[in-house]
VEXTI-52017 format. One record per residue: z, x, y of N, C-alpha, C, CB in turn; residue in three letters. Coordinates in Angstrom, 2 decimals, padded with zeros to 5 digits. Glycine has a CB too. Layout:
# VEXTI-52017
+---------+---------+---------+---------+---------+---------+---------+---------+---------+---------+---------+---------+-----+
!      nz !      nx !      ny !     caz !     cax !     cay !      cz !      cx !      cy !     cbz !     cbx !     cby !   r !
+---------+---------+---------+---------+---------+---------+---------+---------+---------+---------+---------+---------+-----+
!       Z !       X !       Y !       Z !       X !       Y !       Z !       X !       Y !       Z !       X !       Y ! Ala !
...
+---------+---------+---------+---------+---------+---------+---------+---------+---------+---------+---------+---------+-----+
# end
This chain:
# VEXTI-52017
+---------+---------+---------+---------+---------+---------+---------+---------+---------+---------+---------+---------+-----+
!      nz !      nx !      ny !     caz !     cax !     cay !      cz !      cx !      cy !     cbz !     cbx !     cby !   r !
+---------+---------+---------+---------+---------+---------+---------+---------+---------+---------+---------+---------+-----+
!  001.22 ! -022.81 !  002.79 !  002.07 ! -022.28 !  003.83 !  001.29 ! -022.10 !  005.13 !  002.67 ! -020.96 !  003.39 ! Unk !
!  000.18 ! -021.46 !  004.88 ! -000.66 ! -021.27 !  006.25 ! -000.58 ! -022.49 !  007.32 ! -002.27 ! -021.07 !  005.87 ! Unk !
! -001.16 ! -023.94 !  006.67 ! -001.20 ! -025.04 !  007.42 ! -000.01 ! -025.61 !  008.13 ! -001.67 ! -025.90 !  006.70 ! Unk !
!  001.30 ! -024.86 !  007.99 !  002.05 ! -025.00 !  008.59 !  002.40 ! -024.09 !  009.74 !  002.70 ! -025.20 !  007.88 ! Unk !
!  001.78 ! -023.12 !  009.48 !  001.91 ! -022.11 !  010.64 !  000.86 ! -021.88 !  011.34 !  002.30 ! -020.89 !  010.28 ! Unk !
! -000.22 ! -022.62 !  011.21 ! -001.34 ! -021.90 !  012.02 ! -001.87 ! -022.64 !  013.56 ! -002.70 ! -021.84 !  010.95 ! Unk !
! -001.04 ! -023.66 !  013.89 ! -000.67 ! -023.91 !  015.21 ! -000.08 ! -023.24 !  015.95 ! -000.15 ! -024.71 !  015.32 ! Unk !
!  000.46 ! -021.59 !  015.43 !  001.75 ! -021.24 !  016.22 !  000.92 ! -019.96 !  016.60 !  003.44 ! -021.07 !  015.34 ! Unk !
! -000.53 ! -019.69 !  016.63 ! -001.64 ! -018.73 !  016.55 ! -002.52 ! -019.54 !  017.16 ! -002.09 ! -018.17 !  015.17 ! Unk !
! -003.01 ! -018.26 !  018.12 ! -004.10 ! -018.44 !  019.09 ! -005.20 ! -018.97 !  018.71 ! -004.46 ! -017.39 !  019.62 ! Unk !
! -006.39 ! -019.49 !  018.73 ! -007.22 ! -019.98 !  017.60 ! -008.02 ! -018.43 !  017.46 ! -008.33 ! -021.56 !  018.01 ! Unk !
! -008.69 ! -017.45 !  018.34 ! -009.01 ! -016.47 !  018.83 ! -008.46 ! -015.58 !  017.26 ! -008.33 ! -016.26 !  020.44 ! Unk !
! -006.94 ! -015.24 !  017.65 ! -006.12 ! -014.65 !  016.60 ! -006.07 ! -014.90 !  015.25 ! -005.07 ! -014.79 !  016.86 ! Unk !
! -006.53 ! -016.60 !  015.17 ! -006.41 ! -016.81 !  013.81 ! -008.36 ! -016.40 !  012.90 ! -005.73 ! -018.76 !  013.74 ! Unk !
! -009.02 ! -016.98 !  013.71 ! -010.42 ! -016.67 !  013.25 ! -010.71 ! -015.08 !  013.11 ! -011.45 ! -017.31 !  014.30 ! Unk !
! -009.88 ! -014.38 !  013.75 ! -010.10 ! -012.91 !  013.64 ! -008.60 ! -012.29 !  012.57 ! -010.17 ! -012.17 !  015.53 ! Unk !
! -007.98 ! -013.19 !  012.36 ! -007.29 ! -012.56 !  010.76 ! -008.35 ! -012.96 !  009.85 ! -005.63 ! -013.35 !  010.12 ! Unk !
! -008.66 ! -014.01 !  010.09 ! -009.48 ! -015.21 !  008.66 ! -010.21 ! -013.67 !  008.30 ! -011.09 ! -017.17 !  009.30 ! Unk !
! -011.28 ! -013.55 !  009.53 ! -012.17 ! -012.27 !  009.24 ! -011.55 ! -010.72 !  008.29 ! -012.57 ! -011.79 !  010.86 ! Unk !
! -010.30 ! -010.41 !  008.46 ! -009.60 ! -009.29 !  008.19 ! -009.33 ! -009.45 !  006.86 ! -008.47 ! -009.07 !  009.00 ! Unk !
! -008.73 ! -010.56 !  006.53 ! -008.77 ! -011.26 !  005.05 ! -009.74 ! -011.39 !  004.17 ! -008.50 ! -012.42 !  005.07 ! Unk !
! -011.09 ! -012.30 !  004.86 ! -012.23 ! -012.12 !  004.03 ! -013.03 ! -010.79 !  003.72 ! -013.05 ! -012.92 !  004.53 ! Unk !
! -012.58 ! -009.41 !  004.17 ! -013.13 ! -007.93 !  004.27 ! -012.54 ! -007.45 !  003.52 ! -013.08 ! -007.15 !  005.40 ! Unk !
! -011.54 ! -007.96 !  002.76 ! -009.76 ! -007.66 !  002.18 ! -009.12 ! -006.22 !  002.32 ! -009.60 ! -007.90 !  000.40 ! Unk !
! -009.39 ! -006.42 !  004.28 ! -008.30 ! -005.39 !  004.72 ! -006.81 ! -005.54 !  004.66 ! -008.48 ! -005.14 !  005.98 ! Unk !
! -006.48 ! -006.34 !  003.63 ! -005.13 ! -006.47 !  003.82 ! -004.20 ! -006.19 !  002.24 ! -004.96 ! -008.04 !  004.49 ! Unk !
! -003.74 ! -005.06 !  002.76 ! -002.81 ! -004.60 !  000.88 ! -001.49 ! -004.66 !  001.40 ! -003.07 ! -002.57 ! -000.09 ! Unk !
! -001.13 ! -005.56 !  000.41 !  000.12 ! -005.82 !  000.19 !  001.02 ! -004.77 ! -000.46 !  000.12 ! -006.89 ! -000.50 ! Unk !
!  002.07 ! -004.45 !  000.14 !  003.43 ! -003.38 !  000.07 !  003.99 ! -004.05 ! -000.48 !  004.28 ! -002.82 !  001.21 ! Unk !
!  005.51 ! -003.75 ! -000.31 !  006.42 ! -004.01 ! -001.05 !  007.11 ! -005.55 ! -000.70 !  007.30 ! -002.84 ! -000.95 ! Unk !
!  007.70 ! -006.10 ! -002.03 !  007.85 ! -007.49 ! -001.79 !  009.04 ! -007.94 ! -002.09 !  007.00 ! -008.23 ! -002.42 ! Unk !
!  010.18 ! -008.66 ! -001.47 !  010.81 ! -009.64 ! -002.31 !  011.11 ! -010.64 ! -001.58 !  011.92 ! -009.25 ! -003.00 ! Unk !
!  011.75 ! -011.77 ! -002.22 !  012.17 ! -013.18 ! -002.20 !  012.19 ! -013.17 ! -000.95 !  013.43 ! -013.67 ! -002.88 ! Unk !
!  012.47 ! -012.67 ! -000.03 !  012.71 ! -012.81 !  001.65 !  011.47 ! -011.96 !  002.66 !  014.43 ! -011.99 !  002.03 ! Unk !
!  010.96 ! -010.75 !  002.25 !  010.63 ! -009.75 !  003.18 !  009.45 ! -008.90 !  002.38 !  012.00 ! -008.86 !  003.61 ! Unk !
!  008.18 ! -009.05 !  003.06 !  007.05 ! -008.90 !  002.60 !  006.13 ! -007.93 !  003.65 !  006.56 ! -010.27 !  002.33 ! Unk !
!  005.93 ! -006.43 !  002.96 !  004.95 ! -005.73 !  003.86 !  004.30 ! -005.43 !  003.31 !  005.14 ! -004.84 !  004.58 ! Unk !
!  002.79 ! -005.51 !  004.55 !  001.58 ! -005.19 !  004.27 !  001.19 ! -004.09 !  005.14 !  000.77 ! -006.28 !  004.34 ! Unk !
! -000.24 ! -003.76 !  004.49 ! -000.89 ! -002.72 !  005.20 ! -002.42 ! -003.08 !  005.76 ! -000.91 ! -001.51 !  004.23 ! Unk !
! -003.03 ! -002.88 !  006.76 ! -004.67 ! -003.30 !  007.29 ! -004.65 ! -002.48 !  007.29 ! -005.37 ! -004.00 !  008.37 ! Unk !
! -006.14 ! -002.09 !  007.08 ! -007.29 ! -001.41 !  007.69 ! -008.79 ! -002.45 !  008.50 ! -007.83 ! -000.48 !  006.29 ! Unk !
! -008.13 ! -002.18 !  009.70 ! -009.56 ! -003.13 !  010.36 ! -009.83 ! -001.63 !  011.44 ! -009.04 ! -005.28 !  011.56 ! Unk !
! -010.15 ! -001.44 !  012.46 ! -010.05 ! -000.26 !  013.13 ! -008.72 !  000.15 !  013.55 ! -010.84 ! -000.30 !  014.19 ! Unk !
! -008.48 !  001.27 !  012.88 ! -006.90 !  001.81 !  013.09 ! -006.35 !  000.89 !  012.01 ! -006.07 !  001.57 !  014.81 ! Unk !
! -004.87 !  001.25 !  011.48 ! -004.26 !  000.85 !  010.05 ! -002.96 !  000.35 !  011.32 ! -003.91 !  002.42 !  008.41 ! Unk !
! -002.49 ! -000.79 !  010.17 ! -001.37 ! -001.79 !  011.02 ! -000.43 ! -001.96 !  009.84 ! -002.01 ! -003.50 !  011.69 ! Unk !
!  000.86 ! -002.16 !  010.03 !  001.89 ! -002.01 !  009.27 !  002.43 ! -003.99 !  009.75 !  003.03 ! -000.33 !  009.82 ! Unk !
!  002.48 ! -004.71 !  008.82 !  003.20 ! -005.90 !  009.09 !  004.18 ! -006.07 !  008.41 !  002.59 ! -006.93 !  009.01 ! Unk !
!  005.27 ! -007.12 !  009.17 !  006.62 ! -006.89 !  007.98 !  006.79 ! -008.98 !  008.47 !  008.68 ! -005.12 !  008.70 ! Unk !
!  006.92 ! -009.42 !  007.01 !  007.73 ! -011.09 !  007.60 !  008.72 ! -010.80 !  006.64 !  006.83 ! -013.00 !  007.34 ! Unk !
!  009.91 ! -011.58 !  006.56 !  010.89 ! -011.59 !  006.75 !  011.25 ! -012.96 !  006.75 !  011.11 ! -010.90 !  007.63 ! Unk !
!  012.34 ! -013.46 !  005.88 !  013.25 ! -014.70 !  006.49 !  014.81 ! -014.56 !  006.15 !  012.73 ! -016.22 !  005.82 ! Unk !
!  015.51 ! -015.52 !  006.81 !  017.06 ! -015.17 !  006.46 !  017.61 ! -015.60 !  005.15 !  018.00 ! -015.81 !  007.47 ! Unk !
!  016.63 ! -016.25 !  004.13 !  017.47 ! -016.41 !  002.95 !  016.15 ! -016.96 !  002.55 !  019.01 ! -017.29 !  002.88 ! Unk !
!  016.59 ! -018.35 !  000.95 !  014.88 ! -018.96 !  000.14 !  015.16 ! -019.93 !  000.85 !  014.47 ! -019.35 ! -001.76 ! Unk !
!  015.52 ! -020.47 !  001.58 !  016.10 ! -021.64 !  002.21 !  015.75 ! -021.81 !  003.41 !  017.38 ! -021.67 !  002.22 ! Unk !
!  015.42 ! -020.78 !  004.21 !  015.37 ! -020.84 !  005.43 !  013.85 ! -021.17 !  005.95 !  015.97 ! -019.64 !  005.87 ! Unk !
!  013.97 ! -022.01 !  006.92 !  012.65 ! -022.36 !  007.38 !  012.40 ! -021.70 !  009.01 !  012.55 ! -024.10 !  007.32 ! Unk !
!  012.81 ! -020.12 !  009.00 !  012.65 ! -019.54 !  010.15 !  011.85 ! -017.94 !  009.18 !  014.40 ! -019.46 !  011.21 ! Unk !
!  010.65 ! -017.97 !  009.95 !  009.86 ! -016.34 !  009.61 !  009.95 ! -015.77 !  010.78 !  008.13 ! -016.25 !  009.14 ! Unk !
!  010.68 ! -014.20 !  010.41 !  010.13 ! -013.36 !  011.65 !  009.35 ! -012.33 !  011.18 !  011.21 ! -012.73 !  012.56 ! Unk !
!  008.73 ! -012.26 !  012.31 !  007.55 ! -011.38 !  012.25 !  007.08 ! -010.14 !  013.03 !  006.69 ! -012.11 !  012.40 ! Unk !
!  006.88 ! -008.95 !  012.41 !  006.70 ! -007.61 !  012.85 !  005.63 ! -006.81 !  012.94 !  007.31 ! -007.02 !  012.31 ! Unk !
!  004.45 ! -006.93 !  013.89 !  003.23 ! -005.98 !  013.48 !  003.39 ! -004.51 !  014.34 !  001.61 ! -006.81 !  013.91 ! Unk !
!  002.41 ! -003.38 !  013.70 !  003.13 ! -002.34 !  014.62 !  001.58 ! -002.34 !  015.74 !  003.70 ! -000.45 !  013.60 ! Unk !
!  001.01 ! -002.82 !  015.87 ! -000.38 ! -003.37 !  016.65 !  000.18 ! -003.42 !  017.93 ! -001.07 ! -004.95 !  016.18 ! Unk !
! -000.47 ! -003.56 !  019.15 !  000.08 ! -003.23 !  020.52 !  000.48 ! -005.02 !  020.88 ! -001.33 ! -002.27 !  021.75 ! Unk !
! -000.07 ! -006.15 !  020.26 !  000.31 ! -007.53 !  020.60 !  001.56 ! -007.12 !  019.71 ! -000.78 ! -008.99 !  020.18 ! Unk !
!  001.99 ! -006.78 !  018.70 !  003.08 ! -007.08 !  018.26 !  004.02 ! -006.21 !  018.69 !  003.03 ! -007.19 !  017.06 ! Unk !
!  004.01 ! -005.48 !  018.77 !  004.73 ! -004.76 !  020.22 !  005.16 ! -005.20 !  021.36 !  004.07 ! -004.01 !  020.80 ! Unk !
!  004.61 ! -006.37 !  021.47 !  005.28 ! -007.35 !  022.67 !  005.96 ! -008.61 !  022.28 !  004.18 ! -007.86 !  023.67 ! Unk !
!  006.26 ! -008.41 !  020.77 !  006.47 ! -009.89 !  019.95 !  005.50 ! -010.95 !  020.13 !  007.79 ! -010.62 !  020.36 ! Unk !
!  004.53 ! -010.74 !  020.12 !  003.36 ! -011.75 !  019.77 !  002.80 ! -012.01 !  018.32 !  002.20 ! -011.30 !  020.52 ! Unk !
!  002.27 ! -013.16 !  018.19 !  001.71 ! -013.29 !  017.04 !  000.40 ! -012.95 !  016.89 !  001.86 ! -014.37 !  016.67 ! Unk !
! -000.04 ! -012.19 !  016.30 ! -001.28 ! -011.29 !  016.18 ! -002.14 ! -011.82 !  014.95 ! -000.83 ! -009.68 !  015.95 ! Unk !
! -003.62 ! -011.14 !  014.98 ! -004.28 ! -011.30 !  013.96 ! -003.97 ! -010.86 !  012.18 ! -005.24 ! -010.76 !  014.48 ! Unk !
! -003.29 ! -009.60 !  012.27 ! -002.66 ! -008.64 !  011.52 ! -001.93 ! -009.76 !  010.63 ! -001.72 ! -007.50 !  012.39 ! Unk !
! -000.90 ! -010.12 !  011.11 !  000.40 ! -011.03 !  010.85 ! -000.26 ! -012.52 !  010.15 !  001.35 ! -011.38 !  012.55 ! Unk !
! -001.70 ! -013.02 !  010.70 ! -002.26 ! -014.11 !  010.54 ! -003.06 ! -013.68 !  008.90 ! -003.24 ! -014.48 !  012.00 ! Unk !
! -003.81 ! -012.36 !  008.94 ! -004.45 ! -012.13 !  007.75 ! -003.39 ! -012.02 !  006.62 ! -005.31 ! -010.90 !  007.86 ! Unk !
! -002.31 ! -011.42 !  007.00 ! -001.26 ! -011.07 !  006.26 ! -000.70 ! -012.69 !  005.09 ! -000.03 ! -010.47 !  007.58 ! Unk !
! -000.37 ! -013.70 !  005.94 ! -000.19 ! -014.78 !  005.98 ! -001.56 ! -015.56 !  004.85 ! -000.07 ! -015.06 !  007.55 ! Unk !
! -002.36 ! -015.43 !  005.30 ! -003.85 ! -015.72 !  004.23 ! -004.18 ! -014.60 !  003.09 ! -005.39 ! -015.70 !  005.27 ! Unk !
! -003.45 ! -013.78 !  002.77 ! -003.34 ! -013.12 !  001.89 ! -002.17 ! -013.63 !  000.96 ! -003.28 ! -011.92 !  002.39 ! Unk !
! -000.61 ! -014.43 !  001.69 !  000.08 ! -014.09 !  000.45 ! -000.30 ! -015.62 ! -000.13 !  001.90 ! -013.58 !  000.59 ! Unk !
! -000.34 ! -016.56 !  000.87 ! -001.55 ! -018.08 !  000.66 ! -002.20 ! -017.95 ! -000.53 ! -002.95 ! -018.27 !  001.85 ! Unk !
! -003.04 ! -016.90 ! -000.41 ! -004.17 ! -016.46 ! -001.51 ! -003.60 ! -016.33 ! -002.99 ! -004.83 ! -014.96 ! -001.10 ! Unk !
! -002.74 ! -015.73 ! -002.70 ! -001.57 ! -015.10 ! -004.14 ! -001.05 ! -016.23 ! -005.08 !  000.09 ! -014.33 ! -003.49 ! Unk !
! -000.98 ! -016.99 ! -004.44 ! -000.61 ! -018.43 ! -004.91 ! -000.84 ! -018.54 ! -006.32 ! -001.41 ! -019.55 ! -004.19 ! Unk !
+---------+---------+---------+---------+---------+---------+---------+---------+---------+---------+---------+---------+-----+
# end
């Protein structure tokens, strides 16, 4: 899944989730078929939420409570998050 999304991330953003992931600041919350939250700890704790509209759908939205995602940006948070559920595989 990652290799499909990781053009849509800063390269900056993505090398600094990679980092957040490999520290394994990233615990996974609650989960189902559509809508998946996590929790970081990198400095200060970040709440991420993805989300899609059905199993079908090839649209993710994405929610960090981080000050880039606060502006609807795609953040590092959202990127580790992403290489975590990758990982789960």
């Amino acid at each position: 899944m990652n290799e499909m999304l990781m053009n849509c991330f800063k390269p900056q953003d993505r090398k600094n989730g990679e980092d957040l992931y490999r520290k394994g600041s990233v615990r996974t919350g609650s989960c189902s078929d559509t809508e998946v939250h996590s929790y970081l700890s990198s400095p200060g704790s970040h709440r991420v939420r993805l989300s899609s509209g059905g199993l079908t759908g090839s649209v993710i939205y994405t929610n960090c409570s981080c000050s880039s995602g606060k502006k609807g940006r795609l953040c590092k948070h959202v990127w580790a998050t992403i290489l975590e559920l990758d990982g789960q595989d």
